[in-house]
mmCIF file as gemmi writes it, N, C-alpha and C atoms, coordinates in Angstrom:
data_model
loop_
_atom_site.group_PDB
_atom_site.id
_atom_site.type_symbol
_atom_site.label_atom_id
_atom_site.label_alt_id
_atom_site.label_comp_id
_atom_site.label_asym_id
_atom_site.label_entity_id
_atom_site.label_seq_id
_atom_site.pdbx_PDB_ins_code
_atom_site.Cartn_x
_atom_site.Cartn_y
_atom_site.Cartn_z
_atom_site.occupancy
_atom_site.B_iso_or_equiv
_atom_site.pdbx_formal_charge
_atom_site.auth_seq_id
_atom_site.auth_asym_id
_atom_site.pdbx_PDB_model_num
ATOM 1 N N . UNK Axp A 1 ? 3.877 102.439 34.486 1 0 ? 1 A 1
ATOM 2 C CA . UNK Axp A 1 ? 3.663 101.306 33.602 1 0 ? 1 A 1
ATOM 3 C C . UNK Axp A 1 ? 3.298 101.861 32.222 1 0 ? 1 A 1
ATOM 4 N N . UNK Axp A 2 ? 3.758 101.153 30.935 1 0 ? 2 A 1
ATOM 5 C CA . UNK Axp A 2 ? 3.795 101.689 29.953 1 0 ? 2 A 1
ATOM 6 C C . UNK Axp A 2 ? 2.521 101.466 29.032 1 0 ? 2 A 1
ATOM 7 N N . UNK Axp A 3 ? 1.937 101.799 28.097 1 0 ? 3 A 1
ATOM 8 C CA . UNK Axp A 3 ? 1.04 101.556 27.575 1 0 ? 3 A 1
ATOM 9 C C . UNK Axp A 3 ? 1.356 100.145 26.631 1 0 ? 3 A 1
ATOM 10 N N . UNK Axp A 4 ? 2.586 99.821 26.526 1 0 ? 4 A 1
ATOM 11 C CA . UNK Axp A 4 ? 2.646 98.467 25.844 1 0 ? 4 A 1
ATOM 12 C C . UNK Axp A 4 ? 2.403 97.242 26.453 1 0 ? 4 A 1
ATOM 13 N N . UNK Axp A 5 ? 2.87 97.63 27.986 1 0 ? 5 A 1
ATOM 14 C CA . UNK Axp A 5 ? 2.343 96.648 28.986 1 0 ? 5 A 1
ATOM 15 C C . UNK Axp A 5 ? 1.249 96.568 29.459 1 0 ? 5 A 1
ATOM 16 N N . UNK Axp A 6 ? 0.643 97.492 29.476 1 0 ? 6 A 1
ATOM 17 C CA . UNK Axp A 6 ? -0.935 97.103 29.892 1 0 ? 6 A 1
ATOM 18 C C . UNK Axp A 6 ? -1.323 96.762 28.343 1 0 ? 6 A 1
ATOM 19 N N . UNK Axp A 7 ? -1.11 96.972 27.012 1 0 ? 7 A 1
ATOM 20 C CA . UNK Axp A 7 ? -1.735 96.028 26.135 1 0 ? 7 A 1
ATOM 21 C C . UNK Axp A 7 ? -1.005 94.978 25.96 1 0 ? 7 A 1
ATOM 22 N N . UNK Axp A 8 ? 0.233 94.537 26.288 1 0 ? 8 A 1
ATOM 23 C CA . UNK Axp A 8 ? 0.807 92.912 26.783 1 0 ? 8 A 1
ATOM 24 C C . UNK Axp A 8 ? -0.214 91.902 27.244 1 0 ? 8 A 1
ATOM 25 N N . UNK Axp A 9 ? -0.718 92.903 28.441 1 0 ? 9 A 1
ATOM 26 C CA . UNK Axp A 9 ? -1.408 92.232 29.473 1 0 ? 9 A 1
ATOM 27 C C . UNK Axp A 9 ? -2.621 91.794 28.764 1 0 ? 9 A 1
ATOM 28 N N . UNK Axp A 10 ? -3.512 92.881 28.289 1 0 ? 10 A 1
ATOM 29 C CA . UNK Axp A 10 ? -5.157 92.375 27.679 1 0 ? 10 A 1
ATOM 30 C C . UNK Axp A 10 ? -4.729 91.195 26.794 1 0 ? 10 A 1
ATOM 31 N N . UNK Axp A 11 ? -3.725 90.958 25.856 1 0 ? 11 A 1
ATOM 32 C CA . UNK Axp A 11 ? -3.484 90.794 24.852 1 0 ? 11 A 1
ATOM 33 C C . UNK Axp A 11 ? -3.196 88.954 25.408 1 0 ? 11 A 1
ATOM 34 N N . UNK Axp A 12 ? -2.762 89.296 26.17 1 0 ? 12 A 1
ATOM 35 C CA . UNK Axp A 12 ? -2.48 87.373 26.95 1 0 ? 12 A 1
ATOM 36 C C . UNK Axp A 12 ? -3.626 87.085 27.138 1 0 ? 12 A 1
ATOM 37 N N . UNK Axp A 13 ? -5.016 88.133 27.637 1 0 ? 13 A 1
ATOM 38 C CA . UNK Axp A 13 ? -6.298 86.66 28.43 1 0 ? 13 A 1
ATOM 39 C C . UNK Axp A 13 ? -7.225 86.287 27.007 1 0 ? 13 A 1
ATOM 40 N N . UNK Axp A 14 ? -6.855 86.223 25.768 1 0 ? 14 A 1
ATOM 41 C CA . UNK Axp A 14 ? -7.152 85.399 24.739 1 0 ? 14 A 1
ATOM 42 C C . UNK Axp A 14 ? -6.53 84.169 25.257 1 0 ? 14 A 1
ATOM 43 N N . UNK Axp A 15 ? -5.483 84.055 26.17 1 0 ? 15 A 1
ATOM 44 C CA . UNK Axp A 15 ? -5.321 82.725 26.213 1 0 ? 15 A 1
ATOM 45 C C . UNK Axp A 15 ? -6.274 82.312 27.211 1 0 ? 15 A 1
ATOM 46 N N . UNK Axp A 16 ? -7.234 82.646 28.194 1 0 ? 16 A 1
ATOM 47 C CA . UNK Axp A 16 ? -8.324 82.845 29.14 1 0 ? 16 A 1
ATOM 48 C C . UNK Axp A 16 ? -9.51 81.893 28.163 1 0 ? 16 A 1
ATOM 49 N N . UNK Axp A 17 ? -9.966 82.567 27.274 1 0 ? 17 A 1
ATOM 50 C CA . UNK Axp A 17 ? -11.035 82.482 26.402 1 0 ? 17 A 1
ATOM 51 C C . UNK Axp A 17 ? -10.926 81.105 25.502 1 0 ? 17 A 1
ATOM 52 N N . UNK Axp A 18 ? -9.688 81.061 25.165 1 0 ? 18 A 1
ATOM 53 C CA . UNK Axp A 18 ? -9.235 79.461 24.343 1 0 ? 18 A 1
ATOM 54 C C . UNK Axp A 18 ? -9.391 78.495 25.254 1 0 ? 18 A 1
ATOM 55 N N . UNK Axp A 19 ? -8.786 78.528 26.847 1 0 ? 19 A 1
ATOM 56 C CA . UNK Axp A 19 ? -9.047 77.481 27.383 1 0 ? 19 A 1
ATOM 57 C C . UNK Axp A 19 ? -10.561 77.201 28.121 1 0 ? 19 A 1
ATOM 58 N N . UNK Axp A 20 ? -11.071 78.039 28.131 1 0 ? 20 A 1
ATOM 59 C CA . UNK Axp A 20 ? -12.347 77.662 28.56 1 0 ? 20 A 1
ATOM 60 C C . UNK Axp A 20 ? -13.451 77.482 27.24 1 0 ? 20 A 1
ATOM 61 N N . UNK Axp A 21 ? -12.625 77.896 25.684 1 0 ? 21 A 1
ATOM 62 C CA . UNK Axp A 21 ? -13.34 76.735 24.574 1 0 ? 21 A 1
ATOM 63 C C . UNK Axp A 21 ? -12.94 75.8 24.559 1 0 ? 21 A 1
ATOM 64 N N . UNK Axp A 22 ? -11.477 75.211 24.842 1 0 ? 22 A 1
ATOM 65 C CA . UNK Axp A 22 ? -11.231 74.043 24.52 1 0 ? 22 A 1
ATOM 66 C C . UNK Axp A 22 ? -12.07 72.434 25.572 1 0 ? 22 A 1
ATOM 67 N N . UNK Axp A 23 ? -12.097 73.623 26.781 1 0 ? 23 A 1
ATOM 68 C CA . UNK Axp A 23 ? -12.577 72.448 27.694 1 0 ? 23 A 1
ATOM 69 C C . UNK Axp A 23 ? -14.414 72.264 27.68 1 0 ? 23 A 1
ATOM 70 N N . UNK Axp A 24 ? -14.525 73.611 27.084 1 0 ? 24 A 1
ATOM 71 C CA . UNK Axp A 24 ? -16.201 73.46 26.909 1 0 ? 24 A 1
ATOM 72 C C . UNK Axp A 24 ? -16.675 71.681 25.512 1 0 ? 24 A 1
ATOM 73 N N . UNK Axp A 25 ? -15.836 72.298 24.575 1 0 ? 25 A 1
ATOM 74 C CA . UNK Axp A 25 ? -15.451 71.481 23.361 1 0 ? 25 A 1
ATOM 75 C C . UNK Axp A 25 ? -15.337 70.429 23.916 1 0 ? 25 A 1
ATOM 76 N N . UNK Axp A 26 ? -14.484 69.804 24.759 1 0 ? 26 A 1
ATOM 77 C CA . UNK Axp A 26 ? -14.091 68.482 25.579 1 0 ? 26 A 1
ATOM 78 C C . UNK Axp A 26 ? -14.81 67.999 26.023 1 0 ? 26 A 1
ATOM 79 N N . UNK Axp A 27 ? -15.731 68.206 26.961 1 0 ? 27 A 1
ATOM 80 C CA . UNK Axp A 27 ? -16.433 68.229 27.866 1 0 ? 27 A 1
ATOM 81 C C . UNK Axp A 27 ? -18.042 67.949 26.947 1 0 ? 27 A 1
ATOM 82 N N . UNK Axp A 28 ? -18.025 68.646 25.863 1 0 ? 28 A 1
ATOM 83 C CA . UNK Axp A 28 ? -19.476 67.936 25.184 1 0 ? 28 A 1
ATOM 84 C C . UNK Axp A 28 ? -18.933 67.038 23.795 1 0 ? 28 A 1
ATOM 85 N N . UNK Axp A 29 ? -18.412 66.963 23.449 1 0 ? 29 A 1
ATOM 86 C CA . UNK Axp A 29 ? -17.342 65.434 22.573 1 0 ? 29 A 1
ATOM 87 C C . UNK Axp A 29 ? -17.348 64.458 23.833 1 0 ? 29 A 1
ATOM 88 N N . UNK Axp A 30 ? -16.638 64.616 24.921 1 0 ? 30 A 1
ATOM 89 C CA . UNK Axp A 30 ? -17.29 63.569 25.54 1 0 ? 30 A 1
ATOM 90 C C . UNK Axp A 30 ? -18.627 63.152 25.867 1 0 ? 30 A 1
ATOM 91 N N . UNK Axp A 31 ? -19.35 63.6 26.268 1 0 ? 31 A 1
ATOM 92 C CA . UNK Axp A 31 ? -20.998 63.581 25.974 1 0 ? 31 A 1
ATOM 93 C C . UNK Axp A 31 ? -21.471 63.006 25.11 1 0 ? 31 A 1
ATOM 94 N N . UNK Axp A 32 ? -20.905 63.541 24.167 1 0 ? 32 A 1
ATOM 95 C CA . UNK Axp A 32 ? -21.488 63.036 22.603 1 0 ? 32 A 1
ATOM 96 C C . UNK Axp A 32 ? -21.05 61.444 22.184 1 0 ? 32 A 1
ATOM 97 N N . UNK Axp A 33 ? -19.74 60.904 22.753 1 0 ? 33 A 1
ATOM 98 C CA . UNK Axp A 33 ? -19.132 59.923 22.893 1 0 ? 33 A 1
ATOM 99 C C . UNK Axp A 33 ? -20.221 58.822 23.447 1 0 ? 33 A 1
ATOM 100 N N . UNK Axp A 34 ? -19.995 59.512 24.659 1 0 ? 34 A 1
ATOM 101 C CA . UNK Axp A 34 ? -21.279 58.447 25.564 1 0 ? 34 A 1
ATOM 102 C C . UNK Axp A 34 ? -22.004 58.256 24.953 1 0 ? 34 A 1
ATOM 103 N N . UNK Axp A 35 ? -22.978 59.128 24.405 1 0 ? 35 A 1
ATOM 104 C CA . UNK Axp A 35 ? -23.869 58.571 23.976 1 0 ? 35 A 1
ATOM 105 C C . UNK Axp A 35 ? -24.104 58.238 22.282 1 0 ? 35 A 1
ATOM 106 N N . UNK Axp A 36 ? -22.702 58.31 21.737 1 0 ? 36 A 1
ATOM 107 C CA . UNK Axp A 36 ? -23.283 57.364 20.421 1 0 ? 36 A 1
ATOM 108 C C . UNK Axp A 36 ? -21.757 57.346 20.039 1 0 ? 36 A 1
ATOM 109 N N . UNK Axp A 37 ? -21.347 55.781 21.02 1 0 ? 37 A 1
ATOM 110 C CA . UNK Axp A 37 ? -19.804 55.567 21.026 1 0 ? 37 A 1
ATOM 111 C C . UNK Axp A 37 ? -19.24 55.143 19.054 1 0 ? 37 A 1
ATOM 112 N N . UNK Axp A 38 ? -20.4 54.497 18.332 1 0 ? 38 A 1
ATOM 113 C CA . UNK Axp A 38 ? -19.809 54.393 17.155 1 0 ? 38 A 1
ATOM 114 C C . UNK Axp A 38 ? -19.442 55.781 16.161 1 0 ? 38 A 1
ATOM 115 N N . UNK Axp A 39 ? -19.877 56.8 16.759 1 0 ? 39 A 1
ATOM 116 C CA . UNK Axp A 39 ? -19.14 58.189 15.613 1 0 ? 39 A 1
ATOM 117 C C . UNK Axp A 39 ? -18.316 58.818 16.805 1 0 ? 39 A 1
ATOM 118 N N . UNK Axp A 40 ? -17.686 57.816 16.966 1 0 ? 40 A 1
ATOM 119 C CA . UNK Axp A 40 ? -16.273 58.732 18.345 1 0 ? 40 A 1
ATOM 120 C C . UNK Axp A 40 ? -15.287 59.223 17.033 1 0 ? 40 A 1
ATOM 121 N N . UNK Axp A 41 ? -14.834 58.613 16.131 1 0 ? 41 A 1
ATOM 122 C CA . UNK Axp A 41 ? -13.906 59.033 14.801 1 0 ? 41 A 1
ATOM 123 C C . UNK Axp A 41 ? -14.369 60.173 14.72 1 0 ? 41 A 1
ATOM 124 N N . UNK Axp A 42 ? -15.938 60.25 14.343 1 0 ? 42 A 1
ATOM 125 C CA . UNK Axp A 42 ? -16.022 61.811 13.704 1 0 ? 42 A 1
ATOM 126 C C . UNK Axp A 42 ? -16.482 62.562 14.744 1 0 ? 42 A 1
ATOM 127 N N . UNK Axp A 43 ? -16.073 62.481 15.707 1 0 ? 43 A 1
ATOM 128 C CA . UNK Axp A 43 ? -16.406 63.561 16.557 1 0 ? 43 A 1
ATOM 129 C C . UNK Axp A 43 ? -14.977 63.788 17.391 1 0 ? 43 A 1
ATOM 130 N N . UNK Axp A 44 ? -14.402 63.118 17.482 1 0 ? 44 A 1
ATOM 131 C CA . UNK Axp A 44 ? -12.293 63.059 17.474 1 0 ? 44 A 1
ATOM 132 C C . UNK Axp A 44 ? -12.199 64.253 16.465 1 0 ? 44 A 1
ATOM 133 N N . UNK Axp A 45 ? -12.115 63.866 15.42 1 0 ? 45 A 1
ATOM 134 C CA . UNK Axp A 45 ? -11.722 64.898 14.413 1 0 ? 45 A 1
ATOM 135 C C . UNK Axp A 45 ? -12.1 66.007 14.851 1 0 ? 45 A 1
ATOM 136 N N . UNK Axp A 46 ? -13.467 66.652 14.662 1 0 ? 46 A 1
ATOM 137 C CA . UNK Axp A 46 ? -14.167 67.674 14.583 1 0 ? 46 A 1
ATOM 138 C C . UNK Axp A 46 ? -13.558 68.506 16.055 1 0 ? 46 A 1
ATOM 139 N N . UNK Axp A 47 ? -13.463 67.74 16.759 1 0 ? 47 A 1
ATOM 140 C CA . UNK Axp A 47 ? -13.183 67.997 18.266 1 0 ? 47 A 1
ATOM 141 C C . UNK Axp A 47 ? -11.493 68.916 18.131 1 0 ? 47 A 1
ATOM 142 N N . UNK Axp A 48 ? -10.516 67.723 17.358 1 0 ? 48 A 1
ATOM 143 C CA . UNK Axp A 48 ? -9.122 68.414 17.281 1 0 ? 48 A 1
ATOM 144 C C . UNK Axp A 48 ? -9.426 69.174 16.627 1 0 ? 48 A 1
ATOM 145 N N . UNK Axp A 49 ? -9.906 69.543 15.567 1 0 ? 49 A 1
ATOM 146 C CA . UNK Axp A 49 ? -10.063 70.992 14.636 1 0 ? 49 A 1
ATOM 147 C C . UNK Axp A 49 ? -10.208 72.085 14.923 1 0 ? 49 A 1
ATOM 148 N N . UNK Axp A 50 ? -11.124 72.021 16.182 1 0 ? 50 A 1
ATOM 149 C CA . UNK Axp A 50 ? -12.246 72.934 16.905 1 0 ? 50 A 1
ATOM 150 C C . UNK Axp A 50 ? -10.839 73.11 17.685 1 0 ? 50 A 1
ATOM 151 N N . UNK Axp A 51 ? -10.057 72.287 18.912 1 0 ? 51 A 1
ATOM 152 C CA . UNK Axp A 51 ? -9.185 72.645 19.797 1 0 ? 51 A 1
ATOM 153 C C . UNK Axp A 51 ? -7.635 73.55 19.191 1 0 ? 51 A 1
ATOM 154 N N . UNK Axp A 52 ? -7.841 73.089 17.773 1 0 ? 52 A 1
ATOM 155 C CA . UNK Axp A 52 ? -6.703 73.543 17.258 1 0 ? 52 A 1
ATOM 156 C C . UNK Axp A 52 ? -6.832 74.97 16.434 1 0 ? 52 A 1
ATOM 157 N N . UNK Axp A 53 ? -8.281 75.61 16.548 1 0 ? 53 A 1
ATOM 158 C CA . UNK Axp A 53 ? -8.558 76.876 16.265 1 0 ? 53 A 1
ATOM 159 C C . UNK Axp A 53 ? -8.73 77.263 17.346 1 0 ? 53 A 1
ATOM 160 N N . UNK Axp A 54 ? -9.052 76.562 18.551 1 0 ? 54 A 1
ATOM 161 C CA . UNK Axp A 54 ? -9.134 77.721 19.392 1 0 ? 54 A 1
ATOM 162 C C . UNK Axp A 54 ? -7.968 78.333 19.754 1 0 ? 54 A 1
ATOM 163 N N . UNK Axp A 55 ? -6.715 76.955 19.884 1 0 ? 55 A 1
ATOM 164 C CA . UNK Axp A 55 ? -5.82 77.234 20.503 1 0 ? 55 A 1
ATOM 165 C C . UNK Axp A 55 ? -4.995 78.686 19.709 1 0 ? 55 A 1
ATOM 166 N N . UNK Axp A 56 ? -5.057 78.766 18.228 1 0 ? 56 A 1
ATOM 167 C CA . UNK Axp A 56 ? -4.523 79.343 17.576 1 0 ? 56 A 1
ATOM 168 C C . UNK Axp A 56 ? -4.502 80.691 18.021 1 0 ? 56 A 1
ATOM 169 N N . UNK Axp A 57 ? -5.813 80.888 18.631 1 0 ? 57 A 1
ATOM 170 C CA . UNK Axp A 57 ? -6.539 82.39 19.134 1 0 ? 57 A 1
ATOM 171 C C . UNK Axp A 57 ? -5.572 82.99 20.167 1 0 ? 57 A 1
ATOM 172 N N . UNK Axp A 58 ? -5.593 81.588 20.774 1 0 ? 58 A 1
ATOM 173 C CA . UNK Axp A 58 ? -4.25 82.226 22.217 1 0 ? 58 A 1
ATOM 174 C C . UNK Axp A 58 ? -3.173 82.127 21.595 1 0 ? 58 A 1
ATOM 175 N N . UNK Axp A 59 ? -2.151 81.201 20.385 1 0 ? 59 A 1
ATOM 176 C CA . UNK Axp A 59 ? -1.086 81.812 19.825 1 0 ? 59 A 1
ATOM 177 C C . UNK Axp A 59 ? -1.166 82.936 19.608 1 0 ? 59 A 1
ATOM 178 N N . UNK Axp A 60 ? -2.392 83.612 18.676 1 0 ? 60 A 1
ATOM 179 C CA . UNK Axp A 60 ? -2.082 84.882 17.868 1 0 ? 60 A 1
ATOM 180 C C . UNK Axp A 60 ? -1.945 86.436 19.451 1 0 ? 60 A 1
ATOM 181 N N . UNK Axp A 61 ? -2.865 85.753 20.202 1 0 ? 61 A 1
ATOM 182 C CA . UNK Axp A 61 ? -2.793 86.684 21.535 1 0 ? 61 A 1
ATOM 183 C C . UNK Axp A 61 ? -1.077 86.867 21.931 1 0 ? 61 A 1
ATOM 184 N N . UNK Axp A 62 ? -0.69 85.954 22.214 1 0 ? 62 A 1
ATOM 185 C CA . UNK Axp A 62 ? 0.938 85.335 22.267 1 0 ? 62 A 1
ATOM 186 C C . UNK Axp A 62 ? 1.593 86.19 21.707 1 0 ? 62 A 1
ATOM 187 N N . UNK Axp A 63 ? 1.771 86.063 20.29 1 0 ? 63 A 1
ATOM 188 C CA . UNK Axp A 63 ? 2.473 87.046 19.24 1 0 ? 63 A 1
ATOM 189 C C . UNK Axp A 63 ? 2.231 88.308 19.509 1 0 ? 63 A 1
ATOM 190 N N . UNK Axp A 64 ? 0.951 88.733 18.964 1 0 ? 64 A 1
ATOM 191 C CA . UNK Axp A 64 ? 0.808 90.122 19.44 1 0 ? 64 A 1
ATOM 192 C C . UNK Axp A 64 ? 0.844 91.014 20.847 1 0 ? 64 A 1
ATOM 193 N N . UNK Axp A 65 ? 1.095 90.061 22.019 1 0 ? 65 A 1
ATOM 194 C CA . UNK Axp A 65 ? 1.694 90.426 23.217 1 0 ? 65 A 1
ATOM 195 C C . UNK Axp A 65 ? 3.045 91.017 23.231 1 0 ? 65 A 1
ATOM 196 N N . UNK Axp A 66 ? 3.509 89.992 22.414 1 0 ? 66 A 1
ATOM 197 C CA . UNK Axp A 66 ? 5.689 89.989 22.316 1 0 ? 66 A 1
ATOM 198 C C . UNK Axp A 66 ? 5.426 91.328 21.547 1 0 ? 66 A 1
ATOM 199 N N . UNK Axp A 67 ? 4.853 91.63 20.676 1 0 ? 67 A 1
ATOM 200 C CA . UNK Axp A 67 ? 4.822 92.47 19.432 1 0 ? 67 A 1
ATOM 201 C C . UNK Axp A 67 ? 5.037 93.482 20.687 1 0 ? 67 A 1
ATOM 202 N N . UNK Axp A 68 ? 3.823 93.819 21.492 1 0 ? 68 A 1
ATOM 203 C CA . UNK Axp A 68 ? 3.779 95.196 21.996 1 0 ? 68 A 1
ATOM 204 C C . UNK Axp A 68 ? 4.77 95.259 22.973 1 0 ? 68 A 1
ATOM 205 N N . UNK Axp A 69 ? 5.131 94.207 23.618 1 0 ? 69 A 1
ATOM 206 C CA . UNK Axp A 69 ? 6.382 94.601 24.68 1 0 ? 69 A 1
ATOM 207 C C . UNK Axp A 69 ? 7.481 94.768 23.662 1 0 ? 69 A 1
ATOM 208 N N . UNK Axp A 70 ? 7.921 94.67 22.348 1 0 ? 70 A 1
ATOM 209 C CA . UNK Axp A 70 ? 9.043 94.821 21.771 1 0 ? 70 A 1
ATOM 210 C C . UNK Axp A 70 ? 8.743 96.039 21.06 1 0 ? 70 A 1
ATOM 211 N N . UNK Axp A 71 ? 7.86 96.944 21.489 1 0 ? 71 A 1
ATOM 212 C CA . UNK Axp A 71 ? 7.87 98.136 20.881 1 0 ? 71 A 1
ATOM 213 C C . UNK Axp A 71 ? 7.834 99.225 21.876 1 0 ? 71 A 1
ATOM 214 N N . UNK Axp A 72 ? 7.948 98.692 23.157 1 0 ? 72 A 1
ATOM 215 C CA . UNK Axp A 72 ? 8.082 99.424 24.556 1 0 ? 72 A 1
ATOM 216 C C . UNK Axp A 72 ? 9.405 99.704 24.684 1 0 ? 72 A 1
Protein backbone atom coordinates (compact mmCIF):
# COMPACT_ATOMS: atom_id res chain seq x y z
CA UNK A 1 0.00 0.00 0.00
CA UNK A 2 1.26 3.28 -1.05
CA UNK A 3 1.94 6.20 1.02
CA UNK A 4 -0.74 8.24 -0.92
CA UNK A 5 -3.25 5.84 0.18
CA UNK A 6 -2.78 5.66 3.58
CA UNK A 7 -2.83 9.65 3.42
CA UNK A 8 -6.20 9.24 1.17
CA UNK A 9 -7.35 7.43 4.00
CA UNK A 10 -6.48 9.96 7.17
CA UNK A 11 -7.43 12.62 4.86
CA UNK A 12 -11.33 11.30 4.47
CA UNK A 13 -12.09 11.01 8.54
CA UNK A 14 -12.33 15.00 8.46
CA UNK A 15 -15.42 13.88 7.09
CA UNK A 16 -15.79 11.82 10.73
CA UNK A 17 -15.26 15.13 12.68
CA UNK A 18 -17.80 17.41 10.46
CA UNK A 19 -20.48 15.03 11.06
CA UNK A 20 -20.34 14.67 14.55
CA UNK A 21 -20.18 18.88 14.53
CA UNK A 22 -22.93 19.12 12.51
CA UNK A 23 -25.15 16.89 14.63
CA UNK A 24 -23.69 18.22 17.92
CA UNK A 25 -24.79 21.88 16.34
CA UNK A 26 -28.34 20.25 15.62
CA UNK A 27 -28.97 18.74 18.46
CA UNK A 28 -28.35 22.05 20.74
CA UNK A 29 -30.28 24.63 18.05
CA UNK A 30 -32.82 22.33 18.77
CA UNK A 31 -32.63 22.80 22.47
CA UNK A 32 -32.29 26.22 22.10
CA UNK A 33 -35.55 26.19 19.94
CA UNK A 34 -37.47 24.58 22.70
CA UNK A 35 -36.75 26.66 24.81
CA UNK A 36 -37.08 30.16 23.37
CA UNK A 37 -39.24 29.23 20.18
CA UNK A 38 -39.41 33.15 19.23
CA UNK A 39 -35.42 33.45 18.14
CA UNK A 40 -35.79 30.07 16.04
CA UNK A 41 -34.81 32.74 12.86
CA UNK A 42 -31.69 33.56 14.60
CA UNK A 43 -30.68 30.52 15.66
CA UNK A 44 -31.71 28.81 11.92
CA UNK A 45 -29.22 31.07 10.57
CA UNK A 46 -26.39 30.77 12.94
CA UNK A 47 -27.07 27.01 12.91
CA UNK A 48 -26.73 26.85 8.73
CA UNK A 49 -23.52 28.88 8.94
CA UNK A 50 -22.03 26.78 11.59
CA UNK A 51 -23.27 23.41 9.36
CA UNK A 52 -21.96 24.96 6.31
CA UNK A 53 -18.35 25.47 7.81
CA UNK A 54 -18.27 22.47 9.14
CA UNK A 55 -19.27 20.76 6.22
CA UNK A 56 -16.61 22.64 4.20
CA UNK A 57 -13.90 20.88 6.50
CA UNK A 58 -14.99 17.49 5.06
CA UNK A 59 -15.05 19.08 1.40
CA UNK A 60 -11.52 20.35 1.84
CA UNK A 61 -10.63 16.62 3.42
CA UNK A 62 -12.41 15.40 0.01
CA UNK A 63 -10.13 17.42 -2.26
CA UNK A 64 -7.07 16.83 -0.64
CA UNK A 65 -7.78 13.01 -0.55
CA UNK A 66 -8.29 13.01 -4.64
CA UNK A 67 -5.12 15.27 -4.56
CA UNK A 68 -3.04 12.42 -2.94
CA UNK A 69 -4.48 9.44 -4.78
CA UNK A 70 -3.75 11.47 -8.09
CA UNK A 71 -0.24 11.72 -7.22
CA UNK A 72 0.08 7.90 -6.52
Amino acid sequence: MSLAVVAASIAVFTGIGAGIGIGIATGKATESVARQPEAAGKIQTVLLLGAALAEATAIYGLVIALLAIGQA
